[in-house]
N, C-alpha and C positions, 0 to 999 in steps of 0.2 A: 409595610411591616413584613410582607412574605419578603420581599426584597433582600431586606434585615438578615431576616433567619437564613435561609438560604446561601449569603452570602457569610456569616456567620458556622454553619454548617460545612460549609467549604472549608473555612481555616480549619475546624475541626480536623477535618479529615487528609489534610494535608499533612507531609513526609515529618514535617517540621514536629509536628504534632501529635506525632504518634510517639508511643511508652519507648522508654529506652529497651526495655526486651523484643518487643518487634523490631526496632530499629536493627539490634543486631542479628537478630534471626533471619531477614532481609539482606542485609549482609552478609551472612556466609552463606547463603542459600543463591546468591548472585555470583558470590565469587567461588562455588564448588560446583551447585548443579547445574545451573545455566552452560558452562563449560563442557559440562559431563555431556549433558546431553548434543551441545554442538557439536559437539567432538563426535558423538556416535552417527549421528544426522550425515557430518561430513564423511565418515566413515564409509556410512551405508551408500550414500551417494557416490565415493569413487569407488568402491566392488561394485558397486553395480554397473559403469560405466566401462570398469577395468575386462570384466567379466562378460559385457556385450561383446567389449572387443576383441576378445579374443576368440569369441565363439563365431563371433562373422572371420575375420583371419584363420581359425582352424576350418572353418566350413567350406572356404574357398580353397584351401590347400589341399583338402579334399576331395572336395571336385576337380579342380586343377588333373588331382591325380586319376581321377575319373574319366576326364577327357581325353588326357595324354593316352590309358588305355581304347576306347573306344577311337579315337585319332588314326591307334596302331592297327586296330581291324579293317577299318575304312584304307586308312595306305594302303595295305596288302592287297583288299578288295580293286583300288586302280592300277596298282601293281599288275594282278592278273588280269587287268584287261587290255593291258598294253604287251604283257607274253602271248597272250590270244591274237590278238589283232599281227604281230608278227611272225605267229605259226606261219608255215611256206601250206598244210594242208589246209590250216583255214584261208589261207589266203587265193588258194584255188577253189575253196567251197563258195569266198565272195563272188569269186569273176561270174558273171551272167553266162548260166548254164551250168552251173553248182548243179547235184542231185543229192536230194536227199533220201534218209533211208526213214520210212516212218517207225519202227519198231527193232531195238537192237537183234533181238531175234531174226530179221531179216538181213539182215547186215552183206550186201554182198560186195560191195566197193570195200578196197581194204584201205583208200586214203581216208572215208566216214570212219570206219572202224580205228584207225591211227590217231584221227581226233576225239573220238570218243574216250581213248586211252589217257589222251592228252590232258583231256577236264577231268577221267579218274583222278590221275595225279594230283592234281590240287584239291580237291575234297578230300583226297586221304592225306596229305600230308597239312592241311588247313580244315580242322572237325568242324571250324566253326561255319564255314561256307555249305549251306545247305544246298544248292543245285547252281547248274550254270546252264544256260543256252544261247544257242547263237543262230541270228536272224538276217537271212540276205535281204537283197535287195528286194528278190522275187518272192518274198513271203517266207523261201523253204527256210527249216529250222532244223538244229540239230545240237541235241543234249546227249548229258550222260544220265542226270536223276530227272528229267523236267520233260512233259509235254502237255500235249493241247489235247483239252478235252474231246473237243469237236473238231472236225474241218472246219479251217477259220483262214481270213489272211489277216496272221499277226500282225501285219502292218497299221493295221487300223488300231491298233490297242494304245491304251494310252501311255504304257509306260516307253512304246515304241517310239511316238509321235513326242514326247519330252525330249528322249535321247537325241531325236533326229533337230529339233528346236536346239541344243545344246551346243550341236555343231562341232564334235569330238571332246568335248569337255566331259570330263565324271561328272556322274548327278547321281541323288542317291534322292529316291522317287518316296521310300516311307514303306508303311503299310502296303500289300498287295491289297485292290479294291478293282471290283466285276472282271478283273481279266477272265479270260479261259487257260491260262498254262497252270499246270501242277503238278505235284511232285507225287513220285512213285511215294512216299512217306507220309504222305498226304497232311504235310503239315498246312496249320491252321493260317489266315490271313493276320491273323494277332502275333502268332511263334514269328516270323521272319521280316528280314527289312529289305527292299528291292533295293538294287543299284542296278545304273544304265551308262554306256557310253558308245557312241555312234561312231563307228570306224570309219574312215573317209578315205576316196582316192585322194594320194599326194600330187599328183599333177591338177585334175578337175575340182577338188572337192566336193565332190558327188557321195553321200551314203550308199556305202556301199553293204553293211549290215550292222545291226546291232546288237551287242553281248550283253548280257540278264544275268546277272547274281545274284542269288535269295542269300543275304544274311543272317544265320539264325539268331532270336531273339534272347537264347539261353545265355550267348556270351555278355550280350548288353545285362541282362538280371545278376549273374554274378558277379560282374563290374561292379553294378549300384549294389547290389541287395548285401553286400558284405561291408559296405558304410553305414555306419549306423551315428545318428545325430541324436544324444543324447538317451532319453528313455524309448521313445515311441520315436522318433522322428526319421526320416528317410530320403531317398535321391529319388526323384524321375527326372527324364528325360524328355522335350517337345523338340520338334523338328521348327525350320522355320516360317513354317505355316502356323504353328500353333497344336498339330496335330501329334497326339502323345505317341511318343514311341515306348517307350517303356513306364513304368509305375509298381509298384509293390501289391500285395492284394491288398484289398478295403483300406484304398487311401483316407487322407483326410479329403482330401479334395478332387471331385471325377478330372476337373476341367483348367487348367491356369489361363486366361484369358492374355494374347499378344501387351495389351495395353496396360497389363501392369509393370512388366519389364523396361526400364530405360532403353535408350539406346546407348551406354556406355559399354557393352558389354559383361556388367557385373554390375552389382548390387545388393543392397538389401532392402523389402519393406514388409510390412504388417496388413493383414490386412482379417476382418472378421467372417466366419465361413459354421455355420450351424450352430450358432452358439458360440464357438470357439478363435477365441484368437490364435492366430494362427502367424509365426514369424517365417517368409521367404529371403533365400539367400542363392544365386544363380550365377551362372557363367556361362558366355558363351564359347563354343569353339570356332574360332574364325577357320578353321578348316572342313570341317565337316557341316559348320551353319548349325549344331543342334545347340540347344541350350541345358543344362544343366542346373536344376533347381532343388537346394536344397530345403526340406518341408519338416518343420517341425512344432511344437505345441511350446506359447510360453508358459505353459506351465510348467514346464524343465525348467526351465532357466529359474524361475521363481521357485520352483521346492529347493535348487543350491542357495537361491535368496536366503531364503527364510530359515536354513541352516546358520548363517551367515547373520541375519536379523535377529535369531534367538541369542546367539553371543553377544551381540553388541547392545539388544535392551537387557541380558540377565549385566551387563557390565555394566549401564548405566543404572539400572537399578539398584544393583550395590551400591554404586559411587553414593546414588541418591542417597540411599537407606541410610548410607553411614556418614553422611552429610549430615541431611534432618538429626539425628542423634547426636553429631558433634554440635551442629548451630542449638538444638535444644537445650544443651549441656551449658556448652559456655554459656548463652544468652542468661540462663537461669544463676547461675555461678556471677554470674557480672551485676546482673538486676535486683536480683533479693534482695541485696544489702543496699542497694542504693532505694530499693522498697521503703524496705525499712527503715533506714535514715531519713524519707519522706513521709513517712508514718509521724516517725517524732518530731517532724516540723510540722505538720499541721498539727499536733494536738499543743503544740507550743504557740500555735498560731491564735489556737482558739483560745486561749490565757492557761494551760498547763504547762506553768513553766517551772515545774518541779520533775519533769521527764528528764530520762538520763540515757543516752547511749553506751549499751553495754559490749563488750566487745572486744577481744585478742589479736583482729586484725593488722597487720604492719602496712599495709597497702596504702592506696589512697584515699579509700573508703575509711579507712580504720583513723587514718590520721584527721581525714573530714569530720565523722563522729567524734572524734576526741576535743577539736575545735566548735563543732558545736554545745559542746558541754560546756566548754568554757566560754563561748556565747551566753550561754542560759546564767552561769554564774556573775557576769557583767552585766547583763538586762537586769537581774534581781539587786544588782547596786547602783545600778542608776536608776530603775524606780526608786530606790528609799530616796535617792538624791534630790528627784524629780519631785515628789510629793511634797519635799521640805520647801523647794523652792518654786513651785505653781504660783502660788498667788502672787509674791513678789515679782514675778515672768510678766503674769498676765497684767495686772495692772501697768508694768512700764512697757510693755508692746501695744495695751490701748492709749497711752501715752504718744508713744512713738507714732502709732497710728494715725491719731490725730494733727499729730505734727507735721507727716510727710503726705498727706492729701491736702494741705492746705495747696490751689492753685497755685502761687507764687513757687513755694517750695518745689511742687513737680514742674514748671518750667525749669526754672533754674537749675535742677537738676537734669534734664534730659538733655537742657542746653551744652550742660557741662560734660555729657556724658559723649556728647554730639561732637565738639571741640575734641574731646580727648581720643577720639576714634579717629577723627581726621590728625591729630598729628602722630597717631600709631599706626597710619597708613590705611587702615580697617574701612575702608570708603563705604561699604557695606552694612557695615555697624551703624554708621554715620547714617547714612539714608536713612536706616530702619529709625534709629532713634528722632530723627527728625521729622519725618512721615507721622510715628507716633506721637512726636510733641506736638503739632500740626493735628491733629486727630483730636486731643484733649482739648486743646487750645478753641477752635471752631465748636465741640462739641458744647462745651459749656457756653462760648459767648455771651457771657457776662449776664447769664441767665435770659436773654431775648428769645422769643419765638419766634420773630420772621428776622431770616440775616441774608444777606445780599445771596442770590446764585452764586458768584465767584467762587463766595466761601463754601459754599453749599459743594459745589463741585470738588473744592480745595480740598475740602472731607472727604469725599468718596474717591480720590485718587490719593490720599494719602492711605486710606482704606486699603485701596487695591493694591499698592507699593508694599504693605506687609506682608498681606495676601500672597502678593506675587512671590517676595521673597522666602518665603513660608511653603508655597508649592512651588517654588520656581519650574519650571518645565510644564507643569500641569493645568498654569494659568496665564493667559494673555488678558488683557483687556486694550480699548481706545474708547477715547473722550470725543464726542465731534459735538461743540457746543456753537450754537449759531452767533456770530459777532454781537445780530440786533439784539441778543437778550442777554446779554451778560452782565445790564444794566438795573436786571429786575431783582425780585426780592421774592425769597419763597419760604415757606414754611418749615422747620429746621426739622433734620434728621427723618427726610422723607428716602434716601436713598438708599439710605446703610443698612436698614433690615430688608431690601428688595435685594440687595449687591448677594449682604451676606446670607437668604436662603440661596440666592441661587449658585452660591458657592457649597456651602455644605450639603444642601438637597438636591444640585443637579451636574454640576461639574464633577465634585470628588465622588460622583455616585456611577460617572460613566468610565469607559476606558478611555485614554490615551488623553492628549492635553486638549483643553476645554479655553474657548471666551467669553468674554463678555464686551457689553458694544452698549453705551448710554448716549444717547443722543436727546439732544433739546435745540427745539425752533417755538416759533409761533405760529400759529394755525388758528384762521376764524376767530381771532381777537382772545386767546387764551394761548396760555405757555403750555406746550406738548414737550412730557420727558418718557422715551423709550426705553425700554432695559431691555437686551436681547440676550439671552445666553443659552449655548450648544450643550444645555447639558442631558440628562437623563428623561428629562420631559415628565406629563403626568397621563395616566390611563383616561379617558373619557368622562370614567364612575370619577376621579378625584376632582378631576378639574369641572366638573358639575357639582361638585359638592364644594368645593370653593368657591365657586362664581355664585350659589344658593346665598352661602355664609356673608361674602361681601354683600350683596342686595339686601340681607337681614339687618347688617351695622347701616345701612345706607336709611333704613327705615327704624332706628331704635329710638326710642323715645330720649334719650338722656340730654338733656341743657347742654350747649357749647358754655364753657367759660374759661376761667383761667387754668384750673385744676385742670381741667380734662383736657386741654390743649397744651400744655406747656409739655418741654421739649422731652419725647421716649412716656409719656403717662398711659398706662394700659386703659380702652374703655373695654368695661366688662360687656361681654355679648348678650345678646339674651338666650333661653332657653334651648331654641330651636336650630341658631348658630352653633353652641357648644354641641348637642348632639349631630349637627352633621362634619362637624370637623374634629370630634371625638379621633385621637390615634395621628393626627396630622397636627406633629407639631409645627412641620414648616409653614404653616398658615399663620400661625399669631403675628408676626411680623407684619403681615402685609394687613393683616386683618386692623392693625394698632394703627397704620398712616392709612386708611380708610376710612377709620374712625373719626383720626386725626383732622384730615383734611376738610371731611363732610360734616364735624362739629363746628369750623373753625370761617367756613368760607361756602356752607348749605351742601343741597345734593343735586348740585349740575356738575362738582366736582367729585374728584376721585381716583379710583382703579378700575382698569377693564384687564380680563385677561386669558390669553389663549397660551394652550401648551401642545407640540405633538410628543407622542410616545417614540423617545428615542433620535430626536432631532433637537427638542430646547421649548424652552418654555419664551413668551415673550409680556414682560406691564410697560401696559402708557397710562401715565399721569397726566391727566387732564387738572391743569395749575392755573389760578384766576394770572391776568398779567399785572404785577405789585411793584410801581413804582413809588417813589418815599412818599408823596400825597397821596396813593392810594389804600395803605394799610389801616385795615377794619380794625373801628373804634374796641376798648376790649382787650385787644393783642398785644402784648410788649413788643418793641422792637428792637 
């Protein structure tokens, strides 16, 4: 019964079934705001796509132009270490026995003094170049801004021992870190960036000294620090160590770690840093080796979002708004009347049929109410007509009645009906009509109770030929009947209410197409008839409460005789049967040839029966074996 309901509550709720005013309020609410809002969804999806992209593309043409500057400082910076290295004075300050002067104040050699002039010149016409010095072979040095704190042999320093590893290649060492040289200026190891390059004999290449350029850091900060990425967002600079050469003050981030940069030279990723998402965008300079990293918050990007997502939900929510109110409109405009016009069929339904559709309508509503009027006016003359002529009806239709159930008459006619289908081609009609005569013909058999198996089978596949054609697709069955018993004789109409629950209780109760499978042999000196069918199966609780009810009829008191055995006679249950199969109609069937059999032929015979949930139900008929000398005294045959 839950089954029932349930599946019953389903049609309910189905499209089919719902008021013609939902129906169309669904309707336009499919075909205005579903749209609407796709539309805005797609919307916000490519700005937001659009607008990535170009913020990585602007980010990088920026940096681009970031490096191209810092590129041009660094040039200059190898530049002047290649005018150095071909000074004629530095080149006699290299040769081994250079002297130097430790303090310009001293100054008594006028070639030192001549070079001293020489690096003037390029710190004043280059502001960004904070000091230069230059390193023989022998340790001596000799600047214009730059010396050593202590007696030292500069040799030993590290930014010396780079240069000399370089082997006359520009290197640009970073940060000053433990040297001892500094500048009259006393700038900071953070203010300036080193470069080195190792001057070499062209015959030996033997180090012959090396030039030191302090960088200052002001030119790199104006570079970066006059980009500006979005609200808050900013440039630094890492060398390719990793080691920061420039940043802004209270970055987001002290540190960018080598491993998150590709090795593509440019890119962009994401990545979360104090809470904050944080989107990087980088380039490197193949000439200089620094990288260039553009650092900014997405939440810039997201406040243009949401600029951007306010228009597009204040626009779908109009669409909406003014949707809802058209689909409201119309649906109510459309429905009322067809309300109404259902209003007054059912109370014409319920016998007021002096209801009258009132109403100025031209439409199709209007012209429908006006034909139901005139409906109501033709029902109230065909009752008077009808009242006049009832009794004269009814007595020649029980007339007629009587006439066309007589057996004779329904063969002859389904015969005729069977003929006439096969010569209109209807092979179809044909079947069914003759399955069906075949059906009557066997059921009555001449009023007998026991009629040969053959026919007995003859029945239940003419049965299932209806059946079949009635669910076509949803019903298969096969007969596997044993040769040795086709001889026998069995108690009529034991199959047809077994076939037809498990057609109506178990096949049409499941999905998709269902069988059935009836099989008969002999077994242990009695006839065994199987029924197996794939259908919806029963719960534990029912099929215990059936198996109860059969052992109840198996034990009832009532006499076998003619009455209670003769062919479809219900025996009534007792008390304790009806209450456990209370609600399960599909039992009487089976419970009636249980009755049947065990009144008819005692209680070794019968039904046994198993069913799984969801797999099929399966009765065997345990049948005396009745050949023509053996049909119990009593029984017609």
């Amino acid at each position: 019964m839950r089954n029932k309901f349930t599946s019953a509550g389903v049609r309910q709720l189905s499209f089919n079934n719902l008021p013609i005013r939902y129906k169309l309020i669904i309707h336009f609410l499919l075909i205005s705001i579903l749209p609407s809002i796709g539309l805005g969804f797609l919307i916000h999806w490519t700005v937001d796509r659009v607008l990535d992209r170009q913020v990585t593309n602007n980010t990088l043409q920026l940096i681009g132009k970031v490096n191209e500057s810092l590129e041009t400082y660094v040039e200059n910076l190898q530049n002047m270490t290649f005018l150095i290295a071909f000074n004629p004075d530095v080149q006699r300050f290299l040769e081994p026995g250079g002297k130097p002067v430790p303090a310009p104040e001293t100054v008594q050699e006028e070639d030192h003094y001549d070079i001293r002039k020489f690096l003037q010149g390029f710190t004043t016409l280059h502001s960004e170049v904070a000091g230069i010095m230059i390193v023989n072979s022998d340790g001596e040095y000799i600047s214009n801004e730059m010396y050593a704190r202590t007696p030292s042999d500069l040799r030993s320093e590290s930014w010396y021992q780079e240069a000399v590893r370089n082997k006359g290649i520009f290197k640009i060492v970073g940060h000053p870190r433990s040297r001892s040289v500094t500048n009259h200026v006393h700038y900071k190891n953070s203010e300036v960036v080193s470069a080195v390059r190792a001057i070499l004999d062209p015959d030996t290449q033997q180090v012959k000294g090396v030039v030191l350029i302090d960088l200052k850091l002001r030119v790199i900060a104006e570079t970066a620090q006059d980009v500006r990425l979005g609200k808050t967002g900013y440039l630094t600079v890492i060398d390719s160590s990793g080691e920061l050469i420039y940043a802004p003050p209270d970055p987001y981030i002290d540190h960018i770690p080598l491993e998150w940069l590709s090795q593509d030279g440019s890119g962009t990723y994401s990545h979360q840093a104090d809470g904050r998402k944080l989107q990087f965008i980088y380039r490197v300079s193949p000439f200089t080796n620094w990288t260039t990293v553009g650092v900014f918050s997405t939440e810039d990007s997201i406040s243009e979002m949401r600029e951007i997502r306010f228009y597009v939900v204040s626009f779908v929510f109009v669409v909406c708004l003014l949707g809802m109110t058209a689909s409201f409109y119309l649906a109510h405009s459309i429905s009322r009347p067809i309300g109404q016009l259902m209003s007054f069929m059912q109370k014409a339904q319920s016998g007021d049929l002096t209801i009258r559709y009132w109403g100025d309508r031209s439409d199709e509503v209007g012209l429908l109410g006006r034909r139901f009027n005139e409906m109501l006016l033709q029902i109230n003359r065909l009752l008077s007509l009808t009242e006049r002529q009832e009794r004269q009806k009814r007595e020649a239709e029980l007339s007629s009645l009587q006439a066309h159930i007589k057996p004779h008459f329904l063969y002859n006619t389904l015969d005729t009906i069977h003929w006439m289908a096969r010569r209109k081609g209807a092979v179809d009609i044909a079947e069914m009509a003759e399955s069906l005569s075949k059906l009557f013909r066997i059921g009555l058999s001449k009023g007998n109770v026991i009629i040969p198996l053959s026919d007995e089978i003859e029945h239940i596949r003419s049965y299932l030929q209806i059946q079949h054609v009635r669910y076509q697709n949803k019903l298969d069955y096969e007969l596997k009947v044993d040769p040795a018993v086709q001889g026998l004789n069995v108690l009529k109409l034991i199959l047809q209410p077994i076939v037809e629950n498990a057609i109506y209780h178990g096949i049409k109760e499941r999905r998709g197409p269902g069988w059935i499978e009836i099989e008969a042999y002999e077994q242990g000196g009695d006839l065994v008839i199987i029924i197996r069918d794939s259908g919806k199966g029963m719960t534990p609780q029912k099929l215990s409460g059936l198996r109860q009810a059969l052992e109840q009829v198996a034990g009832s008191d009532e006499e076998p005789g003619a009455g209670s055995a003769s062919g479809g006679n219900w025996v009534k249950p007792s008390a304790g049967e009806a209450a456990s199969t209370a609600g399960e109609t599909k039992g009487y069937g089976i419970l009636n040839v249980q009755a049947r059999l065990r009144l008819t032929f005692g209680p070794k015979y019968g039904l046994s029966l198993d069913s799984v949930l969801g797999e099929g139900t399966t009765v065997t008929i345990i049948h005396p074996l009745l050949r023509d000398h053996d049909i119990p005294n009593g029984v017609d045959r």
